[in-house]
C-alpha positions in Angstrom: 108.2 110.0 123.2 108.3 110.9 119.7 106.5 107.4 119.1 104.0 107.6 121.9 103.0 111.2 119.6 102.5 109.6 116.3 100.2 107.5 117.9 98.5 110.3 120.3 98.2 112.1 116.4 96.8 109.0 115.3 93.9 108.7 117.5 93.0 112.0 117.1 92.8 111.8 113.5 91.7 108.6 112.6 94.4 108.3 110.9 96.2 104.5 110.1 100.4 104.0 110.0 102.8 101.9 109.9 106.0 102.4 111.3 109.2 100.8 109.7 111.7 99.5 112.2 115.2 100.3 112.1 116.7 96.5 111.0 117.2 96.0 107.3 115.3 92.9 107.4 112.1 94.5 108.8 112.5 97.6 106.5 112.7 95.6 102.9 108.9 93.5 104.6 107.5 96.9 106.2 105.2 99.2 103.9 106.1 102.8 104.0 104.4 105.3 106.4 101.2 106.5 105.1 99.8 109.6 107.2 96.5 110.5 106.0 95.1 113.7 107.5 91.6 115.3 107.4 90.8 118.2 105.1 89.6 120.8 107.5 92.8 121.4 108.9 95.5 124.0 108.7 96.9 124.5 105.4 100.6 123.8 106.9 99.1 119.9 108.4 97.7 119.5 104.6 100.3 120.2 102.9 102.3 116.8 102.7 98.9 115.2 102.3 98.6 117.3 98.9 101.7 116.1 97.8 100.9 112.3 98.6 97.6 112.1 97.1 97.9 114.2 93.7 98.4 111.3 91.6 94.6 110.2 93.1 93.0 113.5 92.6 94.2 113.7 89.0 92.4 110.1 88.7 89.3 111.8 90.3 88.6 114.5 87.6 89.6 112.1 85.0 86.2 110.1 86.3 84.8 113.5 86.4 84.3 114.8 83.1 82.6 114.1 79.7 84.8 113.5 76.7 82.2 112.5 74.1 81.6 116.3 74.4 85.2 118.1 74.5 85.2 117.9 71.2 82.6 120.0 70.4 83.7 122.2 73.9 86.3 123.0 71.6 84.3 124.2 68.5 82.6 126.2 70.2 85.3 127.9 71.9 84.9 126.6 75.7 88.5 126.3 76.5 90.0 125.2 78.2 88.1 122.2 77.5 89.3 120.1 80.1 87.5 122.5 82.3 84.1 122.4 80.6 84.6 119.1 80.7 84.3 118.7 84.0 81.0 121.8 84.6 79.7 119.4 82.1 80.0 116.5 84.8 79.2 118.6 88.0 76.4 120.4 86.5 74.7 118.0 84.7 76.6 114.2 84.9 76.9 114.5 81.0 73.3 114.8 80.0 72.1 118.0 78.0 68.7 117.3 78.6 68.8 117.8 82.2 67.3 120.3 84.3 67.0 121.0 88.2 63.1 122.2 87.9 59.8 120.6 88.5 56.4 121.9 87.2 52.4 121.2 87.5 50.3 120.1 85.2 49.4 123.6 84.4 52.9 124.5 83.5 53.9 126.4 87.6 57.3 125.6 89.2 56.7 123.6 91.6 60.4 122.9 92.9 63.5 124.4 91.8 67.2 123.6 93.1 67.8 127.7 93.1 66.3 129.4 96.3 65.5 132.5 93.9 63.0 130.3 91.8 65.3 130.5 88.6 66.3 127.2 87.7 68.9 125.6 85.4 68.9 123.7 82.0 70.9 122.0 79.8 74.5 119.9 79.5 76.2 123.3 81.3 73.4 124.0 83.2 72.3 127.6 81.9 70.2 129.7 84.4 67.0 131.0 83.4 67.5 134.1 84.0 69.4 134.3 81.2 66.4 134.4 78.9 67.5 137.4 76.6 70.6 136.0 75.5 68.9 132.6 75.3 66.6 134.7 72.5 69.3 136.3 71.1 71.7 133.6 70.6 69.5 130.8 69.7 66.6 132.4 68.7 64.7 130.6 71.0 63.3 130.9 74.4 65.0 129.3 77.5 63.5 125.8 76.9 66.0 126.1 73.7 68.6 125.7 76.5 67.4 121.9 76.2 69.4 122.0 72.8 73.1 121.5 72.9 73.6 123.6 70.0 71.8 126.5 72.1 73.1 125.5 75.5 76.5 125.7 74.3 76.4 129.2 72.7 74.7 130.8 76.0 77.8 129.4 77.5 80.0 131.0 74.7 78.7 134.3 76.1 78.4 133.5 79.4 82.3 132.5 79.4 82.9 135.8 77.4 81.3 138.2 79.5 82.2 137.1 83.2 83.9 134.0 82.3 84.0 130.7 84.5 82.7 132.6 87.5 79.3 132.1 86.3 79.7 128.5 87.2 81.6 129.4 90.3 85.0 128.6 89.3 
């Protein structure tokens, strides 16, 4: 019964085990059960799952971050720098020259990523809206934000007045 349920769970979920048997012989050849379950599921199916696959999800954000840059994260004061590390990634895969715009040849928007027409610039992707901190902090206006320097002390204030929500963490 219980077996003909593991593989009933199986087929629902797409999911691949193996089963050890009970001699010693085929338990020292047979790999371990490995249950992998779908996110998307209750929290109480997930849960052994979370437990299974930490060590890959810490390999994951390892991939997912830029460390020629944490060092001046920390200069500046984005801590925890691990963290900015990784908006770095998200936001902009490491390059401070990005930006999620388009424009003519007459200098109009002509595609933006945000549906509000505001669009974002920069290694931490700094939204234009921002424009009179941009000025105030860099002395610039928001095409400064193409600047790391700049870019970075926008986010000093952003992370100072509203912290990491403003990058929706």
């Amino acid at each position: 019964m219980l077996r003909h349920w593991i593989f009933s769970a199986c087929a629902l979920f797409g999911t691949i085990i193996t089963i050890k048997t009970t001699t010693n012989e085929a338990i020292a050849t047979q790999p371990k059960v490995a249950i992998v379950i779908p996110s998307g599921l209750p929290e109480n199916l997930q849960a052994p799952v979370e437990k299974a696959t930490t060590q890959k999800n810490d390999l994951k954000k390892d991939k997912q971050s830029c460390p020629q840059f944490e060092e001046t994260f920390k200069q500046y004061g984005l801590l925890p720098v691990s963290t900015f590390s990784y908006i770095a990634w998200r936001e902009s895969r490491c390059n401070p020259k990005a930006i999620n715009a388009k424009w003519d040849k007459n200098g109009n928007i002509t595609w933006t990523l945000n549906k509000n027409g505001s669009y974002d610039s920069g290694l931490l992707q700094i939204n234009s809206s921002w424009k009179t901190v941009t000025k105030k902090a860099c002395k610039m206006d928001i095409p400064g934000l193409l600047e790391l320097d700049c870019n970075l002390k926008v986010a000093k204030y952003l992370l100072d007045n509203g912290g990491l929500g403003h990058w929706n963490l």
